[in-house]
N, C-alpha and C positions, 0 to 999 in steps of 0.2 A: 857281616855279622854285627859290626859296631851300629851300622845303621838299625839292624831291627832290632838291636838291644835295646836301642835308644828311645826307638817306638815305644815298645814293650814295657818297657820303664816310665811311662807315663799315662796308661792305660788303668782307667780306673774303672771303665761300663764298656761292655762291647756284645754288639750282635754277631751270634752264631746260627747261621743256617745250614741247615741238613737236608738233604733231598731225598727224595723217595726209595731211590737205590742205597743209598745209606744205610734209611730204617728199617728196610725189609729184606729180606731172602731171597733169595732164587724162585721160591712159589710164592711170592709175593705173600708172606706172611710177616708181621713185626717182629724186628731182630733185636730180642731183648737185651743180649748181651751188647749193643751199643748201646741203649735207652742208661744201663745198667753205668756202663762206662761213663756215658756225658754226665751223668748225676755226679756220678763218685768225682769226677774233675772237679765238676761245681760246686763242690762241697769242699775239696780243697782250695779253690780259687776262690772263695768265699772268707779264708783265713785267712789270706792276702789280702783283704778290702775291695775286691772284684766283682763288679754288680754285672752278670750273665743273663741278656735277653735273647730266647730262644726263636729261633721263624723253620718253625715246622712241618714240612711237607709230610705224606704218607695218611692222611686220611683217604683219598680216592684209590691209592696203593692197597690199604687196609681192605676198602670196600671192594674193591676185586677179588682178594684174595680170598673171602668171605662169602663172595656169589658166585667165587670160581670161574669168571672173567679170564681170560687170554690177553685182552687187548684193552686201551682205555675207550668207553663209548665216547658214541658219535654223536649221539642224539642227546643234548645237554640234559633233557630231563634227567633221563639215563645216569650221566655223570653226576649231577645233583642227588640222585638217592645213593650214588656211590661212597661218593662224598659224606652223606647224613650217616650212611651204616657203620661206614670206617670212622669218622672221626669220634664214635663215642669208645673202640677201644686205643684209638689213638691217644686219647687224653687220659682215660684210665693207667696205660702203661707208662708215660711219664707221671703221675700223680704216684704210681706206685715205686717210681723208681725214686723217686725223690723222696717218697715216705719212707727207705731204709736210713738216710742220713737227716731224719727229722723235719724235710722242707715240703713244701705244697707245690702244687704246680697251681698257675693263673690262665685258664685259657681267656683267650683274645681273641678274638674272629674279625676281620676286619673287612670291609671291601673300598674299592676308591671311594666311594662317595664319602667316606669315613673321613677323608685324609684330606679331599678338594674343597672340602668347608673348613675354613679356619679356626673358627669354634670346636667343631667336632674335632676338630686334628690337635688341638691345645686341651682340650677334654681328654683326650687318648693319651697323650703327656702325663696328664695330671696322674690320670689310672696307673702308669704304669710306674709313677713316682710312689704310691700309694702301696704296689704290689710291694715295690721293693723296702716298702717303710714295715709293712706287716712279716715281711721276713720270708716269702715268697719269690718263687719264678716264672716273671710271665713266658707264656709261652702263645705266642703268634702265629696264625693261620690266615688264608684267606678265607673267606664265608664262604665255601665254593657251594652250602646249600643255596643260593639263593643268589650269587652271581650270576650277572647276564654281562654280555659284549660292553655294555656303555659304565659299568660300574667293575669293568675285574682290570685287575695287574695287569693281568699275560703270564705270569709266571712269580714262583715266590723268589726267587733270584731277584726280580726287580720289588718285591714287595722287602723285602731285606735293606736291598740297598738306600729304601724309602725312613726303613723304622731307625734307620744310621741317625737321620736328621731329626725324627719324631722321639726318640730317645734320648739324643744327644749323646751320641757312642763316642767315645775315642776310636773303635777298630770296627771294621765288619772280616768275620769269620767267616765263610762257605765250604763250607766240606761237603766233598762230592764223590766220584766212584775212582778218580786217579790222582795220584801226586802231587796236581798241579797243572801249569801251562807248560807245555812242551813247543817246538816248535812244527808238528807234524802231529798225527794221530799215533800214540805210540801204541794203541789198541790194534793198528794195523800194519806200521810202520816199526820195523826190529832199528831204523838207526836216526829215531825221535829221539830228540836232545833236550832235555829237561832244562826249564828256563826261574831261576831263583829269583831273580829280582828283574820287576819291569818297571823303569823310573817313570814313563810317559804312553799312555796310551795312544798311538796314534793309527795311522789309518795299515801298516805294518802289523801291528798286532793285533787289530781287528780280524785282518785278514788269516789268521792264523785260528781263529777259532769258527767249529764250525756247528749246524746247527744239532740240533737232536733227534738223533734213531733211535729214542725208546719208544717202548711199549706202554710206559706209565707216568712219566714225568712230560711236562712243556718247554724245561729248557733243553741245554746245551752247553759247551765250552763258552761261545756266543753271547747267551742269556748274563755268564757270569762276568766276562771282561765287560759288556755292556753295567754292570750293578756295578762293579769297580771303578767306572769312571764315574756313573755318578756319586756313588760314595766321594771319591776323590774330588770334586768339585766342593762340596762341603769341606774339604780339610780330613779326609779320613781316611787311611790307607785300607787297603783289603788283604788279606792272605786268603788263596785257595788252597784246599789242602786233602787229602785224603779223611775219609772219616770211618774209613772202618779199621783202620789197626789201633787196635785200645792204645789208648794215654796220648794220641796224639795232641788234642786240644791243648794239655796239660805241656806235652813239649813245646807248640806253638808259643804260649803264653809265658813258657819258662827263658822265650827269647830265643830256644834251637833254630837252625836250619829246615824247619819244614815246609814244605810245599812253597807256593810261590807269593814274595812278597811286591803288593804293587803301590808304589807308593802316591801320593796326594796331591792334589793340586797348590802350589806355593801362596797364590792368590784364591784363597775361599771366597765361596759365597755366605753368604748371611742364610741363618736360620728361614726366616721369610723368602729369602726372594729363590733361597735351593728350593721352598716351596712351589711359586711360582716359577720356574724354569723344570723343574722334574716331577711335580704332584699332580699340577694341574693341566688338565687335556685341555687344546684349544678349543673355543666355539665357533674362531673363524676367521679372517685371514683380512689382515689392512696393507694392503701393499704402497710404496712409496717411490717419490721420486730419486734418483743421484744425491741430489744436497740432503734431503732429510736421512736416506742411511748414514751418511757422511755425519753428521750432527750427533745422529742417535749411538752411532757406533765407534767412532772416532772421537767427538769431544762431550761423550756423555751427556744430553742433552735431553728434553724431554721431547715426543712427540707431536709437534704442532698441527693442527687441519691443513695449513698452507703445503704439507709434503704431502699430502694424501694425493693419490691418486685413483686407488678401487677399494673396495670393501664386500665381501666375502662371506657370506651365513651369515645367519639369523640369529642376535646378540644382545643382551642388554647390557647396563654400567655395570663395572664392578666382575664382569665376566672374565677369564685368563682369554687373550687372543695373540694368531701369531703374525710377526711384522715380518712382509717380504719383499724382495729389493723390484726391479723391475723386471727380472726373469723368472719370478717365483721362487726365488732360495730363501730360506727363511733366515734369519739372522738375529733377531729378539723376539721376546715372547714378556707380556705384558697383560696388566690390567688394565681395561680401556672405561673412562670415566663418560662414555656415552654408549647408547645403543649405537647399532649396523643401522637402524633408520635415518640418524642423527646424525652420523656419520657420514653415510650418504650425502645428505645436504649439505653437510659443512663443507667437505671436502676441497683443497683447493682455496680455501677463506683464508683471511686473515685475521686471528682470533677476535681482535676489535668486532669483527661482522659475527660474529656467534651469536650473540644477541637478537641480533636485525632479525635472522634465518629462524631462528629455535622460539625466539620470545623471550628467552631468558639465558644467562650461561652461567653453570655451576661448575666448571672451570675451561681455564683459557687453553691447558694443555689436552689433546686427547688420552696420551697416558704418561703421566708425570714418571721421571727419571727413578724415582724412589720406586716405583711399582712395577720397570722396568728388567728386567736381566737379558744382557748380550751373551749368545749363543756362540762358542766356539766351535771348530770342526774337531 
C-alpha cells in the first residue's frame, strides 16, 4: 500500500484506457452508465489538479451493434465502415457525458504514421497540451477508418502504452473486463489467485497472460502486460483494473488496493529514444559481428561499418533499423545515418575508407550511440 500510495501521490496526468467490453453491453450496445461514471471521476480528479487522457476503444464495438454484427469482420473494408458508423456515437456519448460536469470531449484519431514522424508526434504533444489548456479532454482512438497493416498499432492496449510517452503521463490506467492479473484464467479457473503487485515483468509473467477470445476487441491479458512493460521502460507504472464497477478509477487514484499494480523500470529511457525503441517499426535488419555487439551493448558505443557484417531491406538515412547479433537476435534498434545501399558497400570498412567507397562521408559512425536504444529481454 505504501508503495502505491507513493505512486499515486505524485501523479499529476495519467492515461486511462477502456476497452471495448468495458464500454458496451452484452449486445454490444454503449454502456452509458460507465461513459457516465468515467466523466463524474474526471470531474472530481480534475479538483485535485489531475490532467485525464482517455484511449478509447468501442467504436468498431459501436458499429456492430448498430449493423447487428455477431462477430468483428474479416474483410478490413468491412471493419473500416464499422469502425466510421460506430465512432460517430462513440464520441457523441462521451461529449455528452462530459457536458453534464461542464467539460468537452477532444477527439483524437491517431494512426502510426502519426507517431513514427517526429514532427507529427511532437505536433500530437503540442495538441494535446492545448486540449488541456482549453479545459478539455482529449480522448484518443486509433483512426481504424482508414488503417491499413503498415500504419495500425495492433491494438489500443499498445496504442495507450505509446500516448504514456506522447503525453508525458505519470501512470497508465487500463481497465478491462476483470480485476486485474491473476495467476491463471479466473474466467475458468475457481482457484486463480489474484496478483496485486508485479515489480518486474519477466518472461514468468509473460507467461501468465493469454491472448484474446473475443468477439470484438484485438487484445488480451497479453496485449496489456506487453503495454505495461513498455510503459514501464519509460518510468511509468501501469495498474490494470476492472472498469465496470462504478468509482473505481476514482479508488485507483485515491491510492486503494485495486486491481493490479505493475511497477516501472528504475533506469528509464528518454523521451526520444522510448520513441525509437517502441514507436518506430523497423525497415530492416544490420547484423554484426561478436566485438561490434560487444561495443554497442556492453560499452555503449556507437555503431561502426568495421562490425557490419549483412544488411537487410530496403532503407534510407534517418530510417529506425534493427541491429542483430550473428544468430539473428535482435538486441538494438536504431537510426542508421546511411541507406541499406551504402551500407552494403561499407560494410566491413574502416570508417577512414567511407570516403574512398561513398565519395563522400557524412558521418563516420553508421548509427551514432545517441540514436541508438539497447533492447532488453
Amino acid at each position: 500500500m505504501t508503495i502505491r500510495k507513493n505512486i499515486i501521490a505524485k501523479v499529476r496526468r495519467v492515461v486511462v484506457k477502456l476497452g471495448s467490453y468495458v464500454l458496451t453491453t452484452p449486445s454490444w450496445k454503449l454502456d452509458r452508465k460507465v461513459f457516465l461514471d468515467v466523466a463524474r471521476s474526471i470531474d472530481e480528479l480534475r479538483k485535485k489538479d489531475m490532467e485525464v487522457v482517455i484511449v478509447s476503444s468501442g467504436a468498431i464495438a459501436s458499429g456492430m451493434g448498430k449493423l447487428g454484427l455477431k462477430e468483428r469482420p474479416r474483410i478490413l473494408a468491412q471493419e473500416q465502415a464499422a469502425a466510421a458508423i460506430g465512432q460517430i456515437s462513440l464520441m457523441a456519448l462521451w461529449d455528452k457525458a462530459f457536458s453534464r460536469f461542464d467539460m468537452h470531449a477532444a477527439q483524437i484519431l491517431l494512426t502510426h504514421s502519426d507517431l513514427r514522424d517526429r514532427k507529427r508526434f511532437l505536433n500530437a504533444r503540442h495538441t494535446v497540451n492545448s486540449v488541456f489548456e482549453f479545459g478539455a479532454v482529449p480522448v484518443i482512438n486509433e483512426n481504424d477508418t482508414v488503417v491499413v497493416d503498415e500504419i495500425k498499432f495492433g491494438d489500443n492496449d499498445h496504442l495507450s502504452s505509446l500516448v504514456t510517452n506522447l503525453v508525458q503521463a505519470d501512470l497508465l490506467i487500463i481497465l478491462t473486463d476483470i480485476d486485474g492479473v491473476y495467476d491463471s484464467d479466473p474466467r475458468s479457473s475457481s482457484s486463480a489467485q489474484f496478483i496485486p503487485l508485479i515489480k518486474n515483468i519477466d518472461s514468468s509473467v509473460e507467461q501468465l497472460a493469454g491472448g484474446s477470445k473475443s468477439k470484438i476487441s484485438r487484445g488480451g491479458m497479453a496485449t496489456k502486460i506487453k503495454a505495461a512493460k513498455t510503459a514501464a521502460h519509460f518510468g511509468i507504472p501501469t495498474i490494470i483494473a476492472s472498469g465496470k464497477a462504478p468509482g473505481n478509477l476514482l479508488s485507483i487514484l485515491s491510492g486503494e488496493q485495486t486491481g493490479t499494480l505493475i511497477l516501472p523500470e528504475q533506469n528509464k529511457l528518454t523521451s526520444r529514444k522510448h520513441w525509437i525503441a517502441f514507436t518506430l517499426k523497423p525497415h530492416g535488419i544490420i547484423q554484426v559481428d561478436d566485438g561490434a555487439k560487444a561495443a554497442v551493448a556492453e560499452k555503449g558505443r556507437s555503431l561502426l561499418p568495421s562490425g557490419i557484417i549483412a544488411v537487410k531491406g530496403d532503407f534510407g538515412p534517418g530510417e529506425a533499423v534493427s541491429c542483430c547479433d550473428r544468430t539473428g537476435a535482435e538486441f538494438a534498434k536504431g537510426l542508421t545515418a546511411y541507406s541499406s545501399d551504402d551500407i552494403d558497400k561499407i560494410k566491413g570498412l574502416k570508417s577512414e575508407q567511407i570516403e574512398k567507397v561513398l565519395g563522400c562521408c557524412s558521418e563516420s559512425e553508421v548509427i551514432h550511440r545517441d540514436d541508438m536504444v539497447i533492447l532488453k529481454d
